[in-house]
Phi, psi and omega in degrees: 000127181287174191277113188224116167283171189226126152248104186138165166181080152244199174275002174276323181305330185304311175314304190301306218298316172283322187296312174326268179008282156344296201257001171032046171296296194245163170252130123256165195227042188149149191188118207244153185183099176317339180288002183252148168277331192236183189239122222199142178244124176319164171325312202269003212034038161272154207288145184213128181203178155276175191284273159001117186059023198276117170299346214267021187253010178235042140205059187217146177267024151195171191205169195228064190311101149280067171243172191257293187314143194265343170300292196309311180277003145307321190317290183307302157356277190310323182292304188317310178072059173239146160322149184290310183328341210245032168262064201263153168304144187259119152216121157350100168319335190269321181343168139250100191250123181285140187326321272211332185257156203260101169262113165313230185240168176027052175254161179210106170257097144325160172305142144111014178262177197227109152247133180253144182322126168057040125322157188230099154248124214274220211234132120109054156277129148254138185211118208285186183296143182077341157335132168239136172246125208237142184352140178041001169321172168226106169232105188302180175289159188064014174289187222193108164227106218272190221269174188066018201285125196232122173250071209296166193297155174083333191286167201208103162258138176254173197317141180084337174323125182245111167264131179292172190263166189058030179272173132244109202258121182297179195287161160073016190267165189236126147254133193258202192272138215074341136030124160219160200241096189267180192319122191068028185248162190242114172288113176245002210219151151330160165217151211235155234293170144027060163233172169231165197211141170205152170090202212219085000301146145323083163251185216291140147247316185186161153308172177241161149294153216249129185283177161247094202233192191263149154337000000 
């Protein structure tokens, strides 16, 4: 069974945790997390420490960003320097994906979601419970979908995008990057980079701070 570290140890990770489980792929064998100071072994010996400086990351064949935020898990990504490959997907048994749709690397597809034909989803994506992704969508990377989130054919998030749960986005719409969508709102329109949109049609509440994230 291969070897698999967690970056992170919250509740997506509480989540990642069950899913390993399920599909019984990977051991983990380590769960990394800056909120701890010292180094320690769980109930089960899995190794549990910070990320930072961590030896324990050259000795597992794969690793997982179980984080929420979609800036922080660019961050780490970027920091780790690990091939996109050694990222394998978190998926649910219960999802439904159509053959036909193009999943990358390092995504966590909750129970219950729907990728529909000839969907996109790039690398290190969330797509939370109850999700629909809908025909030709498109969601680049570090994108967001919370859960019950419905992403209707044709629509295009670009990087970083985050949708709040219960939200809708109509066909053909572009959201742009860092984008965010709140909860229970109707996309009907483009949204434009490091805005955040609310309500039903989804207008302007405020800019965001532009994000920062490395190279």
């Amino acid at each position: 069974m291969k070897k698999l570290i967690l970056i992170g140890d919250g509740s997506v990770a509480k989540m990642a945790k069950e899913i390993v489980l399920l599909t019984g792929t990977y051991e983990i064998v380590a769960i990394l997390d800056d909120k701890y100071t010292t180094s320690f072994q769980d109930e089960n010996g899995v190794f549990m420490g910070p990320l930072t400086g961590s030896t324990a990351l050259s000795q597992a064949d794969a690793y997982f960003i179980a984080v929420g935020d979609n800036e922080k898990r660019h961050e780490i990504f970027t920091i780790l320097q690990k091939p996109v490959e050694q990222f394998p997907n978190l998926i649910h048994p219960t999802s439904i994906i159509s053959p036909n749709a193009q999943i990358g690397y390092g995504n966590f597809i909750m129970a219950g979601a729907i990728i529909n034909v000839d969907a996109t989803i790039r690398h290190q994506c969330i797509i939370n419970s109850g999700c629909i992704i809908g025909h030709d969508a498109v969601l680049e990377n570090f994108s967001q979908t919370s859960p019950g989130t419905v992403i209707t054919g044709y629509v295009y998030l670009q990087t970083g995008v985050n949708i709040g749960a219960n939200a809708t986005v109509l066909p053909s719409i572009r959201l742009n990057e860092w984008s965010v969508v709140g909860a229970g709102s109707t996309v009907t329109r483009d949204v434009k980079a490091d805005t955040i949109v609310v309500g039903t049609p989804a207008k302007l509440l405020k800019k965001r701070e532009k994000a920062v994230v490395p190279a």
